[in-house]
N, C-alpha and C positions, 0 to 999 in steps of 0.2 A: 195533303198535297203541298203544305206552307212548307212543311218539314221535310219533303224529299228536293221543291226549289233551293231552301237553303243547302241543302247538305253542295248539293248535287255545284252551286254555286261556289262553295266554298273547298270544295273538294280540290287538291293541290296537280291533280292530275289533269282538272278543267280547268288551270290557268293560262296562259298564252305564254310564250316562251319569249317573245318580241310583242311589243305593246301594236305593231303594225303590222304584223302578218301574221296569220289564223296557224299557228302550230300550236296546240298544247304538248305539255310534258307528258303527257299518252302516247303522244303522236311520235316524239321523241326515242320515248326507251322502247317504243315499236320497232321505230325503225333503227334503230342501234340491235337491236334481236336480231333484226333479217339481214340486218349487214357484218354482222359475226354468224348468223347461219351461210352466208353465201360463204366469208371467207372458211370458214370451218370447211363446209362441204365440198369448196374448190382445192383447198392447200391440198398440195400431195396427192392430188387425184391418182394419177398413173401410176406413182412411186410402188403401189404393192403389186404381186405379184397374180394373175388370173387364175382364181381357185378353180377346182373341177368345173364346179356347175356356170360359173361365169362362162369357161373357155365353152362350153356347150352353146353357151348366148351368141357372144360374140363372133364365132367361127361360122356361127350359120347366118347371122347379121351379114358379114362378110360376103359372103355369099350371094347374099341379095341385092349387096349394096354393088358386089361386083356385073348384076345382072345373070346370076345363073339363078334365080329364084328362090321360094320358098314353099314349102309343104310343109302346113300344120302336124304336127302328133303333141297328144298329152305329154308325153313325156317330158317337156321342155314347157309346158304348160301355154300359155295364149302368146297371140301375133303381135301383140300390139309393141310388145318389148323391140323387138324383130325387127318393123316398119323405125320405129323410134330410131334405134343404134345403125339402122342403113341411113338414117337420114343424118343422123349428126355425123358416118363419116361419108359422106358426103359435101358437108358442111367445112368440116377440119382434117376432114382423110381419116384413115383407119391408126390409130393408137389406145391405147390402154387409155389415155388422158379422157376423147371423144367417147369410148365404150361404154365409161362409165357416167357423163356427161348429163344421160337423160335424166336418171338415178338422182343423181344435184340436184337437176333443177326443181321434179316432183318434190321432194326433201326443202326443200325453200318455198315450195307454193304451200305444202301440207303447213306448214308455219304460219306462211304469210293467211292463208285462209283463215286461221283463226281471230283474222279482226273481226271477221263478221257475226264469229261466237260474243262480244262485248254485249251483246242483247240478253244472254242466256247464264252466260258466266261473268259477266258484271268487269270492271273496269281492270281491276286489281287480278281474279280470275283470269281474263284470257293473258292478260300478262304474266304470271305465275305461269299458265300451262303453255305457255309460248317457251318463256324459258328453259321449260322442264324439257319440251320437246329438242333446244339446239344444244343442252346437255346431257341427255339419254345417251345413255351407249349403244342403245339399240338402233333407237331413228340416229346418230349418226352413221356407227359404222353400215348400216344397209341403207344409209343414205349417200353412202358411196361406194355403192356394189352393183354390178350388171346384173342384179335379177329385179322380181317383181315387187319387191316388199315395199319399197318407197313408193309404187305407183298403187299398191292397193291403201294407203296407209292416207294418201290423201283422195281417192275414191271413196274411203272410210268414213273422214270426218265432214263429207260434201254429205252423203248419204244422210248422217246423222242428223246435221243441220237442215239439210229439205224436212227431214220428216219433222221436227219440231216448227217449222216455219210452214207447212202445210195443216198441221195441227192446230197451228195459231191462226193462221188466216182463210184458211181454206182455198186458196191464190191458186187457179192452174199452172200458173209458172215455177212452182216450187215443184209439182210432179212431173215439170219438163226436166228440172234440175237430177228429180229423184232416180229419173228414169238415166239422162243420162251418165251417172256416173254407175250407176248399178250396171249397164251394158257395156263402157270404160273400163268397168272391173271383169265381166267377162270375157272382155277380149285380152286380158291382162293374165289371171291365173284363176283357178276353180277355185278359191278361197270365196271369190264371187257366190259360190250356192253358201257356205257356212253365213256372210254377211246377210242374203236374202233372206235365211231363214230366221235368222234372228230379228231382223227388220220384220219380217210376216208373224213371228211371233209375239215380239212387242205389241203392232198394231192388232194382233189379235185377242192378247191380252187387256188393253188398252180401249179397243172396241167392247169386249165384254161388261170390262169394267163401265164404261159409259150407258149404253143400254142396258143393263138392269138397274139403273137411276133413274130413266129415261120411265114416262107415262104409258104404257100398252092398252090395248083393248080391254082386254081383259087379263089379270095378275096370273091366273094360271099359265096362259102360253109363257111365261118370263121364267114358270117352276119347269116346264116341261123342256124348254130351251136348256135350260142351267145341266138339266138332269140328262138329256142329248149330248151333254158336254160330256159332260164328265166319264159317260158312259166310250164317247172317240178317243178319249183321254187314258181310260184305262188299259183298253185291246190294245191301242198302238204301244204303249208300252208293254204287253206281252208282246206284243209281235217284234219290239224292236229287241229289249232285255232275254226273249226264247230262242232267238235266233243263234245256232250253232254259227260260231265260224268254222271257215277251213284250217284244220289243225296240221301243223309240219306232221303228226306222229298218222295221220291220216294222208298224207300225200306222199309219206314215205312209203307208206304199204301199198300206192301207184293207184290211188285214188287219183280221179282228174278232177283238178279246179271249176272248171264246170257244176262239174257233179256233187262237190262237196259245196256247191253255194246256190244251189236249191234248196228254199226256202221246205221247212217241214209242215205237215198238212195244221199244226198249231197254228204255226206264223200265217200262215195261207188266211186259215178260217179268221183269225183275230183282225185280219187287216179288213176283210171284207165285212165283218159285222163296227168296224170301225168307219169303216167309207158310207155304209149306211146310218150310223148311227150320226154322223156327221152331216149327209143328206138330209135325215130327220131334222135335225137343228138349222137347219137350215130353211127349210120349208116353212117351220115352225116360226122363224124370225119373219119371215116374209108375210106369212098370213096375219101375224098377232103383232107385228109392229108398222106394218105396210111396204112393198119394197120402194114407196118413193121417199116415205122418212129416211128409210137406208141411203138411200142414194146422196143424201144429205149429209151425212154424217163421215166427216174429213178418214177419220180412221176407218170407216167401211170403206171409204174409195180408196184410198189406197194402201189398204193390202190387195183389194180384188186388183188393182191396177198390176202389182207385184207379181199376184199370182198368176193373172193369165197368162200378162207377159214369159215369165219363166214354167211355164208349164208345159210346153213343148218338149224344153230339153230334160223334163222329168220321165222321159220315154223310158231311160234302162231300167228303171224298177218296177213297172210292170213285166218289161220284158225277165228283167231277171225273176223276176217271179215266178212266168210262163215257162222258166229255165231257160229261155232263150238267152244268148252272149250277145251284151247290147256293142260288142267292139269287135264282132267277127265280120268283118269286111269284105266276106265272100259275096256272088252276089246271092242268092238264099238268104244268107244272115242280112244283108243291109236291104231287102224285101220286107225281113218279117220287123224287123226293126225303125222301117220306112212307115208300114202301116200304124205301127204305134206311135211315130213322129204326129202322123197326119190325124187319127183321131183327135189326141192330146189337142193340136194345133187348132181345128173344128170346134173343140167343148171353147178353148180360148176367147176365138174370133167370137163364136157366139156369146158368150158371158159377158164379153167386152164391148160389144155390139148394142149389147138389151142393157145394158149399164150406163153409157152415154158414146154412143158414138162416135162423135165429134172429138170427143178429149182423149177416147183408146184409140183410134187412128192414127192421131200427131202424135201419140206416146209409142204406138207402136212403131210408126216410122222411124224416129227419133230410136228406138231399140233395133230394131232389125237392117236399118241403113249402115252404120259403124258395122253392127257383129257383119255383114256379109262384106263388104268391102275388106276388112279386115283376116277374115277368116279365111277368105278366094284369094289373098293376096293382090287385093285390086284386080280385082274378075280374072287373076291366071290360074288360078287353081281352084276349080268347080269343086272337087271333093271337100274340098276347105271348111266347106258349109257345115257338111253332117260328121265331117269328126269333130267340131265345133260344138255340132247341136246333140251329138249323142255320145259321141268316142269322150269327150272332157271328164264327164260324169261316168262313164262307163266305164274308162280305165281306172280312174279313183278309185270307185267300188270296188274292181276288183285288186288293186292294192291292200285294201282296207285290212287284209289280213296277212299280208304281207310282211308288214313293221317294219318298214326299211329301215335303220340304225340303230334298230334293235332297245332304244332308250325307254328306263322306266316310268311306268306312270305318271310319278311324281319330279318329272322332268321341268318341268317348268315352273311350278309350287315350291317346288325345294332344291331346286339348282339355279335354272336360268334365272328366276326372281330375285332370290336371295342379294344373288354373288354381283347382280347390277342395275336391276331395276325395283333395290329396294326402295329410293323415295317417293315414288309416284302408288307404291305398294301398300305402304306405312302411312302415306295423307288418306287414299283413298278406304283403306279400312276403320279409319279414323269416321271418314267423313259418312261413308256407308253406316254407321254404329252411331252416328250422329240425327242423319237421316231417320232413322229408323225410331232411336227413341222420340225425338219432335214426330213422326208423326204417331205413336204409343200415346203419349201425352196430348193430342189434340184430338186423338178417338177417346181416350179417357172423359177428356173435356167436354165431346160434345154425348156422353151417357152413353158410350158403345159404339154411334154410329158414325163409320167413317168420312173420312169429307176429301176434298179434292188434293192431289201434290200440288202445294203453295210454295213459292221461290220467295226472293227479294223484291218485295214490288215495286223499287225503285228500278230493279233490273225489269223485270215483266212490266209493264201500265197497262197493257192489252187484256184480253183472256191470259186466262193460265197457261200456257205450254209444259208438259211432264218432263222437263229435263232432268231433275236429281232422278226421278224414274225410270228414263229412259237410259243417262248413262249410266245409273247402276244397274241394269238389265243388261244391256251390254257389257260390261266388264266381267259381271257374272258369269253368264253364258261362253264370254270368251275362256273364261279358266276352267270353264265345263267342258266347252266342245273341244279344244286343241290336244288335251290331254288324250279323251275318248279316242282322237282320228289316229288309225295305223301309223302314220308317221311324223315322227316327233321330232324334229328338226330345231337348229336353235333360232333361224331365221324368221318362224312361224312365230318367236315372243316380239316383234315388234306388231303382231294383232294382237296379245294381250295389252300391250305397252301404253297404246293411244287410247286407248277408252280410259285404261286408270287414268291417265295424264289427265284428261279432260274433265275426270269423275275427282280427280286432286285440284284441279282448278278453282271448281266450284266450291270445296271445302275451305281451301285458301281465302275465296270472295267472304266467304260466311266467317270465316276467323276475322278476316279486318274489320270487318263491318261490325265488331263487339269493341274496336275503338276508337267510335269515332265516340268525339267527345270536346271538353272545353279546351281552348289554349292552354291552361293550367293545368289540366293533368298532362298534354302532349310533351309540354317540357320535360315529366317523369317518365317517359318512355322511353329515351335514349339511357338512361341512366337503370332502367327496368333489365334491358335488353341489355347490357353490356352483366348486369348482377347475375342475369338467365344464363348468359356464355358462360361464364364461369362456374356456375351450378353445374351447368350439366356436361361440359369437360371435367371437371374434379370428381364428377358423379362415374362418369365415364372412368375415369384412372381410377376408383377405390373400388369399381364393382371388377375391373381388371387388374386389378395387381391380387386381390382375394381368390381369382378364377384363374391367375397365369403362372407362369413354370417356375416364379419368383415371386411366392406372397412375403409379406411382412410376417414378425413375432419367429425366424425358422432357428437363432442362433443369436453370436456374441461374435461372428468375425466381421474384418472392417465392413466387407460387402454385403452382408446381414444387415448391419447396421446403418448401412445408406439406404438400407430398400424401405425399412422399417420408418425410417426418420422422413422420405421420403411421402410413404403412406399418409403418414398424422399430417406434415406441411399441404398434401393435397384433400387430407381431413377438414383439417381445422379453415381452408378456401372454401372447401363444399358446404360447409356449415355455413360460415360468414355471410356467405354470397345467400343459402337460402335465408336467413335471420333477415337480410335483408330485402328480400324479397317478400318476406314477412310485411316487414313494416311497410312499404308499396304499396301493397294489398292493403293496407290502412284507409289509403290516400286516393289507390286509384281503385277500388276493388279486386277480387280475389279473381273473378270472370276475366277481368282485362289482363292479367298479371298471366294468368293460365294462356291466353291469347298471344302473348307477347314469348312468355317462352316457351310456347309451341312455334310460333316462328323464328325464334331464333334458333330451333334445332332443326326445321326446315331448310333455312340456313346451311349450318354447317352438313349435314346433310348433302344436300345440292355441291359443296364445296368436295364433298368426297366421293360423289356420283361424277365431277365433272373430271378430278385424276382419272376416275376407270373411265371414262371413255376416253379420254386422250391417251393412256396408255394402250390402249386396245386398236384405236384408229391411226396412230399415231408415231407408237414406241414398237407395240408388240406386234402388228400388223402384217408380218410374214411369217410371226413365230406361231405354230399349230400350240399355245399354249393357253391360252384364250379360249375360254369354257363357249364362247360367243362365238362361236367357226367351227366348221367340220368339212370334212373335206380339202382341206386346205392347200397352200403348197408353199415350198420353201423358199428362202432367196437361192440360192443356189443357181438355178437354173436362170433367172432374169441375171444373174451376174454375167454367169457363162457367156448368155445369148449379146449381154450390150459387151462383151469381150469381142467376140464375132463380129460382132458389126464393124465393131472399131477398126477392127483388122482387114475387114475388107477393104473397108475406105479406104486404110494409107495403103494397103499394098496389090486392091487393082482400081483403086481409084473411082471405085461405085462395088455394088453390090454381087458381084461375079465371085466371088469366094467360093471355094470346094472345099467343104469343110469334112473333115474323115473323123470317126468317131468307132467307138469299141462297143456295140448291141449286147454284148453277149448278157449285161448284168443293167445296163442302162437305165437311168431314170426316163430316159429320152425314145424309150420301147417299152411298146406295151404286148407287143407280141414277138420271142425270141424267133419265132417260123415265116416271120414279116419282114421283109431287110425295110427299114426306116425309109429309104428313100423311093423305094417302091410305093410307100405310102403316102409319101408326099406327092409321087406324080399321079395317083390315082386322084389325090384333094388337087391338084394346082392344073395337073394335063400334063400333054407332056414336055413341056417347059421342063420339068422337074427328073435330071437324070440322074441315072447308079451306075457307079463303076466299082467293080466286087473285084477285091486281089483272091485271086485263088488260094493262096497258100499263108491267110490271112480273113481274120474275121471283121476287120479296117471298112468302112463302108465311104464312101464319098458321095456328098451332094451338092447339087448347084440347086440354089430358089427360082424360080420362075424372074424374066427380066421386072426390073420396078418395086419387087419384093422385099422388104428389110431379112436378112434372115431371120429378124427377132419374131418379126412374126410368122414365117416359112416354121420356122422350126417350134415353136411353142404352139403354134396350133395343132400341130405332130404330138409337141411333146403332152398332150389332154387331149388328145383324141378319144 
């Protein structure tokens, strides 16, 4: 304890910035993070142009915000987006600028939130993963995009943190937290079920691992539990890995989707001796460890909190099971789909019920008040509920086989990663492999038997809480599960992105904390760290000039002879620099030395992660070249349209402009059999008129009064 007071004292981050008021230098480069995320996230809001799926958001935002309403469908995924962007234009009127507005500001709280990770990832930690985060290319640019990634991205790391702060304290307040951002997320986009399951996984892992440490009546119920396991554990994976999809070469031959996504009598029987074998273990816990010890125990409560909760809207996969179509919205199909809502809902209330009452009540309020206000559009639209509770998941599924963009596998591992979120990629595999051998070496230690995941316990003083655990379970799963889902989008890599980032944090805390040390060495670490830079850019140019289209040794002409001479000058640096790095490792050790230039390539690193995302948010931002977009659109059209506007103004003096245009090949037609402005007054009323020259394919439109045409015509032109 003497020796975490000092450190903890002397540590340069717990100094005070002013001798008279309470800021330390933490507090400082905190807030210098969130005041370059605000401005990063705000510059140039509006300036790009509205991709596909943006103009989907925004045009039905509109909509709402103009009081003609909204009606949930999957496709477009949850409300909450919807409600958010009617209110900010609202707030600033409708623009590109306000659209994307909501986007900012979740993207600055997902940041700002992680001060209260400084418990788990230590001081240096959350400021490392703070950084990484306003330098991502990912959380920036869909941190200024109309769709859902920035709102699930910090629904993500609230998640994370209840469950590690319920783990540790066992506080009903952290499963009020847990609960609401998991319901936040569902009213958000069904990435909501990938997050829950993971979460229910963890703590199911997590609980396992605790109760078979844990004292029982007697040791067999503990073999017969294990052995219950493993037996749910098997079938569900036939049943998941047996399961044919629906094949194009099988829907060609006019097979229906339906019918090719009827489970086979394998999948059938596997699931069912899985649901019991699961019962079994379940009963078995109960009898042989008592259900009131369970009820104790932070990780049984919530996952069962988890699962009742979201066990309702687990309705399609029995249904799909039954072959029924958990999204056929006739009334038949939302009967037999109804009844499976309301069982499901029944086993819920009850489990949650004989669990604790008191605590599933306020969690399920706390769940079910946001999803229905939300999903009714504030009680205007009653169906809102059950395409919420059943169509989210039911449409998914049946995309599942779909692939929309067609992208391989290795879409994310070896494209999206690579090309921009290699530093949070490269710590965190570092740190996982770090992880792993300490704990090798502490099962070694204790004669085979494993012992609990131990942190910093200058960071921890409490219990233990399973963070390197839990976020390397998360990042894992996340590069497990995205790949697996039908559709592979690039949007989807900012949920691989934040778990590495925070799973890189941590490895960063654990790198500093190998120097902390005397005055005397700290002086050679400036001078360590300048020897490292140079190692490993000289390291960098002799492994690339041997690998690129210009090695050295090829010839005797001048330009031969510069590349060659070239070589040895960044030789004979690479050497020096390690020689000297050598002798450091004398003085300071080889541990710290290692320490020191791993963060200096962290460093430069970070320095070439931050060009690609300013080129990407920035530079390239309306150019479809950016391996980080799809769907995209060109400048073109936002030029054209502020051409129009311009020209209304000087020449009728507000927005009345008839603007005539050529359909026949148009960017600005999506259907040659549609005359454009036909289209418009069906979106606007009929505000919106056509006058067609006969002898001429010329079309003319006026916007509705009040209308910019930029956005009359751009919401046309992404219809």
């Amino acid at each position: 304890m003497k020796e975490n007071s000092s450190e903890k004292s002397t540590s340069w981050l717990d100094r005070p910035v002013f001798h008279d008021i309470n800021l330390t230098w933490e507090g400082v480069i905190f807030g210098a993070i969130l005041l370059l995320a605000l401005i990063s996230r705000f510059y140039g809001l509006g300036d790009r142009v509205m991709s596909h799926d943006e103009n989907s958001h925004v045009y039905y935002s509109w909509r709402l915000f103009k009081g003609m309403g909204y009606s949930h469908t999957p496709v477009t995924h949850g409300p909450l987006q919807f409600h958010l962007l009617a209110f900010a234009y609202f707030l600033l009127g409708d623009s590109d600028f306000s659209a994307r507005m909501p986007a900012a500001i979740f993207s600055i709280a997902t940041i700002g939130f992680l001060w209260k990770y400084r418990r788990y990832l230590g001081k240096y930690g959350t400021l490392a993963s703070a950084g990484m985060m306003l330098i991502s290319p990912y959380m920036l640019f869909y941190g200024r995009y109309a769709r859902n990634e920035a709102f699930s991205a910090l629904f993500g790391v609230i998640v994370i943190w209840s469950i590690l702060r319920y783990l540790e304290t066992h506080a009903p307040r952290y499963l009020y937290w847990l609960t609401a951002a998991t319901v936040l997320h569902f009213t958000a986009k069904e990435t909501a079920f990938i997050y829950t399951a993971q979460a229910m996984l963890f703590l199911g892992f997590y609980f396992v691992f605790k109760i078979t440490k844990e004292k029982w009546h007697n040791d067999s119920y503990r073999n017969l539990f294990l052995i219950a396991l493993v037996i749910t554990a098997l079938f569900l994976g036939v049943a998941f890995f047996g399961q044919p999809s629906a094949s194009t070469e099988a829907l060609a031959e006019g097979e229906s989707v339906e019918a090719s996504g009827i489970p086979s009598l394998l999948t059938i029987a596997s699931i069912i001796i899985s649901a019991l074998a699961f019962l079994a273990a379940l009963l078995i816990v109960i009898y042989g460890y008592t259900w009131e010890k369970l009820k104790k125990l932070p990780s049984f409560s919530a996952l069962l909190l988890l699962g009742t909760l979201v066990l309702p809207q687990l309705a399609p996969f029995p249904a799909k099971i039954l072959g029924w179509d958990p999204i056929d919205y006739s009334q038949a199909g939302m009967l037999r789909t109804g009844i499976m809502v309301g069982i499901l809902a029944a086993l819920a209330i009850a489990i949650g019920l004989l669990w604790n009452p008191k605590e599933w009540l306020i969690n399920a309020a706390i769940f079910y008040i946001p999803f229905t206000v939300f999903y009714t559009t504030v009680f205007t639209n009653g169906p809102g509920f059950f395409t919420g509770m059943v169509g989210s998941l039911g449409y998914w599924i049946a995309q599942q086989g779909v692939e929309r963009g067609s992208q391989p596998w290795y879409y994310y591992w070896f494209i999206q990663i690579p090309i921009y979120e290699y530093l949070p990629a490269l710590i965190g595999t570092f740190t996982a492999i770090g992880i792993g051998a300490n704990r090798l070496k502490k099962t070694l230690a204790n004669g085979g038997k494993t012992s609990e995941f131990s942190e910093n316990s200058e960071v921890l003083p409490l219990q233990q809480a399973p963070v390197a655990a839990l976020l390397l379970f998360w990042t894992i799963t996340s590069l497990i599960a995205y790949p697996i889902a039908g559709e592979k989008m690039p949007w989807l890599t900012v949920h691989i992105t934040f778990p590495m980032i925070l799973l890189s944090g941590l490895g960063i805390e654990q790198l500093i904390s190998h120097l902390k040390s005397s005055r005397y060495e700290e002086k050679n670490y400036g001078v360590a760290a300048l020897l490292s830079f140079m190692f490993l850019i000289g390291l960098a140019k002799v492994i690339g000039a041997l690998l690129g289209t210009t090695p050295p040794f090829q010839g005797k002409e001048l330009a031969q002879l510069q590349t060659t001479g070239m070589f040895f000058t960044t030789l004979l640096i690479t050497i020096g620099s390690g020689v000297g790095l050598g002798y450091f490792a004398k003085e300071i050790s080889w541990r710290k030395i290692a320490a020191i230039t791993s963060l200096t390539g962290i460093a430069i690193l970070a320095t070439l992660t931050t060009h690609a995302a300013i080129q990407a948010a920035y530079i390239n931002y309306d150019d479809p070249t950016e391996y980080l977009v799809y769907a995209h659109s060109a400048r073109g059209v936002k030029e054209a349209l502020a051409q129009i506007e311009e020209l209304s103004l000087r020449t009728t003096d507000g927005l009345d402009l008839q603007i005539a245009y050529d359909n026949s090949g148009s960017a600005l037609a999506t259907s040659s059999k549609t005359p454009p402005c036909a289209k418009l007054s069906s979106i606007f009323g009929s505000t919106a008129t056509t006058q067609n020259t006969p002898k001429s394919k010329i079309k003319t439109c006026r916007c509705p009064t009040g209308v910019p045409p930029s956005t009359c015509a751009s919401t046309f032109a992404k219809t």
